[in-house]
N, C-alpha and C positions, 0 to 999 in steps of 0.2 A: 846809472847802474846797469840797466838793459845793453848799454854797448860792451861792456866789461864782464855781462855775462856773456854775450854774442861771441866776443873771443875768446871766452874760457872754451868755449863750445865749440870756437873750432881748435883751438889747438888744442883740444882732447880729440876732435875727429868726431864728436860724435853728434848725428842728425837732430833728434827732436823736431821734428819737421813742424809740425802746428804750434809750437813753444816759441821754437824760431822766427816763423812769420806772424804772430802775432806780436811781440817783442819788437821785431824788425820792420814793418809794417809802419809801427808811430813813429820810426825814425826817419823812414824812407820819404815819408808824406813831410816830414818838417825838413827835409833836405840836410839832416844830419850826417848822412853819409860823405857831402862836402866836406864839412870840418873835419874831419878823420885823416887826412892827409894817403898815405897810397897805401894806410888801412881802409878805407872809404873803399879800394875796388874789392878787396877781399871780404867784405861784408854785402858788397852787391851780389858777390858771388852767390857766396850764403843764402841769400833772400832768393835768390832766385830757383836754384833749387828746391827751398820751400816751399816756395810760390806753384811748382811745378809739382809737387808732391800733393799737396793740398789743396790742388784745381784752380786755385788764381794765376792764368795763364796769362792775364793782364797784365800782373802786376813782374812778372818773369819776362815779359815782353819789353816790359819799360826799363827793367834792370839789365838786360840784352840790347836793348838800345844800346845803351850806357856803355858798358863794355864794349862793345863793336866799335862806336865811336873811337874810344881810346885804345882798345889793342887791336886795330884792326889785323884780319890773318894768324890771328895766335890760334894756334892749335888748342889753348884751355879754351875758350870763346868759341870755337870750335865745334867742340864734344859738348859744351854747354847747348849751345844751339840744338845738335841733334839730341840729347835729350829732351828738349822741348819739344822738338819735330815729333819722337815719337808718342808725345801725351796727346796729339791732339789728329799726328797723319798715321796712316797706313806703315803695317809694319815694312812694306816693300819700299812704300817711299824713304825710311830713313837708313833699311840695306843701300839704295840709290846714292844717296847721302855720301854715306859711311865711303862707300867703296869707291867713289868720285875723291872724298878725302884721303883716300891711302893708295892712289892713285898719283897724287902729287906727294906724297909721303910717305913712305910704307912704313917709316919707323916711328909715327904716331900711334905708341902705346894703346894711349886712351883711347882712341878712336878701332883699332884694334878689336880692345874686350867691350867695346858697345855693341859693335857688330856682330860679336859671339855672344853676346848675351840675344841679342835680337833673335838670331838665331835661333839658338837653344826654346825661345820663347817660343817660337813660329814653329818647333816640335822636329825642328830638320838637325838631327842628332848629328847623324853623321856628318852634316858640312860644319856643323859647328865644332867638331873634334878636328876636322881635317883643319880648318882655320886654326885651332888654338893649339895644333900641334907643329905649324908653321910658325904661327907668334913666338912658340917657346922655343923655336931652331933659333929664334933672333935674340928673345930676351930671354933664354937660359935661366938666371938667376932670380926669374921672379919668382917668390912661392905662391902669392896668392893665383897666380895660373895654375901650376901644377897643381894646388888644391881645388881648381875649380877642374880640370880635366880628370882626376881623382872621384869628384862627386858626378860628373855626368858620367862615366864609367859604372858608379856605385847605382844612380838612378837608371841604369840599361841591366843593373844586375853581372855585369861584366868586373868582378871582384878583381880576380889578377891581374886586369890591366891598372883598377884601380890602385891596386897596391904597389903596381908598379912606378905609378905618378907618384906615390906616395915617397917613395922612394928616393925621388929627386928633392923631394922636400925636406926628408931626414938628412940629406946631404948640406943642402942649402941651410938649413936649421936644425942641428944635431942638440939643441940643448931645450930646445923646447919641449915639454915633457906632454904636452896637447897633442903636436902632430903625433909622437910616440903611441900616446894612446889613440889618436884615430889608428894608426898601421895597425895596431895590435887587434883591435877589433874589427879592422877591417880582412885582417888574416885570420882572425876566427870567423869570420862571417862566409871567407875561401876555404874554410876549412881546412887548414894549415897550423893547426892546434900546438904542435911544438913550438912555431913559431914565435905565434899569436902568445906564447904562455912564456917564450924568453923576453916579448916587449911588452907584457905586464906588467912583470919582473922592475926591467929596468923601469916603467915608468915611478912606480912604487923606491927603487932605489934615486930617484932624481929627485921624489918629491915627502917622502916619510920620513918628518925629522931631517935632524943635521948627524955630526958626527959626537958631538957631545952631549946627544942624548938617546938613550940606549931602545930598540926596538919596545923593551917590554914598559918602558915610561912613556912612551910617544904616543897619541892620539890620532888617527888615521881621519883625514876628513878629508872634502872638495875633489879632484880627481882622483888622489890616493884612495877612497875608498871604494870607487869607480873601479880601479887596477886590482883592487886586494874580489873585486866582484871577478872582472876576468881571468885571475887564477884560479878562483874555488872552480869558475863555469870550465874551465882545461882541465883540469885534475878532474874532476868529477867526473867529464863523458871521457877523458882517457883509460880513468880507471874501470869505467865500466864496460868502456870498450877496447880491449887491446891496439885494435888493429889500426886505428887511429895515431898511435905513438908513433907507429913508422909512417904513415901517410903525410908526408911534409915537401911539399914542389920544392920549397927551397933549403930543403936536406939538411933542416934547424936538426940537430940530435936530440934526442928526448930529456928530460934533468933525473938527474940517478936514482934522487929520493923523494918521489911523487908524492905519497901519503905524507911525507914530514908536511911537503908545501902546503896540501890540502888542508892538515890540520892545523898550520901558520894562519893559513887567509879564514878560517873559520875563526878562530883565535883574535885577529885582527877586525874581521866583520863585527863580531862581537863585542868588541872594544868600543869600536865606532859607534852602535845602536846604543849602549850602555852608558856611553859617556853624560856628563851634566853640563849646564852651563853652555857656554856660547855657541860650543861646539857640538852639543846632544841635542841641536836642533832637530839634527838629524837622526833623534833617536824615536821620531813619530814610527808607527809600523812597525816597532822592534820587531813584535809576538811573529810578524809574519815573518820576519830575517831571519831568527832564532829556529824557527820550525825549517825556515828554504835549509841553512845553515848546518842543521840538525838531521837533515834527513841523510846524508853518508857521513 
């Protein structure tokens, strides 16, 4: 059963690191990963990772063995190693690493965004953007780069570059209604409020209801009610502050009928807090929504 969970868990992607290695641990000890056939290395994989999450560097050691043996030179084997390098050496020693590796390689990925993350970690901001904005002259089409040069942007406080990265990402992935709502918020955070207030909008249009069910039947919850929050907060300080409506870098125009929106997303807040059942989980806090809500 533990091996059939092991591969639920990876092809969901998803870690559970202590779950994992304790799981994978009784298998590894009884040499079950043999019988597995050339599932056997992708579960060494797995352990080993664990093993390195959860300070058994032993046992990542042994599963490293293993691997190295049979993939000698593979670039995954590779990045596996310097992650291990870095749980136990010097942040310098696995940049040493890295950079010896992308030196015979420079279009290993992986080995790539470990060096940028080391980076990033060692506080050295700028080499780590100058890196990962050479990475993405290469590999263009990744998003989860451009959303990491997006957040290290957002953590320097450098909002419109970050929205800028953002930007490559809505291109790369226009239907996902996540990164939508990160740009939105992240243009209200630049203060770019027209903007911020047209990719509310759409997110709320991607994700509120379908077409054969009409706004005032639908129930607004999970980001939708996130997005129906980013319009009330646009209308609000537009309406209270003029001067705001035209202040827009990327010269979004204002929407005609401000107070209608305002009094939609209070409308829809409302729905949301007020709701029963599965969905009015989320109706903890109402009294304080109701009064934020209530107050224009």
């Amino acid at each position: 059963m533990s091996v059939q969970e092991l591969a639920q868990f990876r092809a969901q992607h998803k870690r559970a690191s202590q779950e994992v290695f304790e799981k994978g641990i009784v298998i590894f000890q009884k040499n079950g990963h043999k019988r597995m056939g050339d599932e056997g290395w992708d579960f060494l994989e797995q352990l080993a990772l664990a093993a390195i999450e959860t300070g058994r560097l032993d046992v990542a050691d042994r599963c490293l063995e293993q691997l190295t043996g049979k993939f000698p030179g593979s670039p995954r084997v590779d990045c596996l190693a310097g992650i291990r390098l870095e749980a136990s050496e010097s942040a310098e020693t696995a940049l040493k690493y890295y950079g010896e590796l992308l030196e015979t390689d420079p279009t290993n990925a992986a080995i790539w965004k470990r060096r940028i993350s080391v980076l990033r970690r060692m506080g050295q901001v700028e080499k780590a953007v100058s890196e990962l904005s050479q990475y993405l002259d290469m590999f263009y089409t990744d998003v989860e780069g451009w959303l990491e040069l997006a957040d290290i942007y957002t953590s320097c406080n450098q909002h419109e570059y970050s929205l800028k990265s953002l930007s490559h990402t809505l291109l790369l992935s226009p239907q996902n209604p996540i990164y939508v709502l990160q740009s939105a918020e992240t243009a209200y955070t630049a203060g770019d409020l027209p903007l911020a207030l047209k990719m509310f909008l759409m997110v709320v249009d991607m994700t509120d209801g379908d077409d054969s069910e009409s706004l005032a039947e639908s129930t607004p919850f999970g980001i939708t009610v996130r997005a129906w929050y980013g319009v009330k907060l646009c209308t609000r300080r537009m309406s209270q502050d003029p001067r705001l409506v035209t202040m827009s870098a990327s010269s979004t125009p204002p929407p005609k009928h401000m107070d209608l929106l305002n009094e939609l997303a209070t409308e829809r807040l409302r729905v949301a807090y007020s709701s029963a059942g599965k969905k009015g989980a989320i109706a903890q806090g109402r009294e304080v929504v109701f009064a934020w809500v209530a107050s224009t």
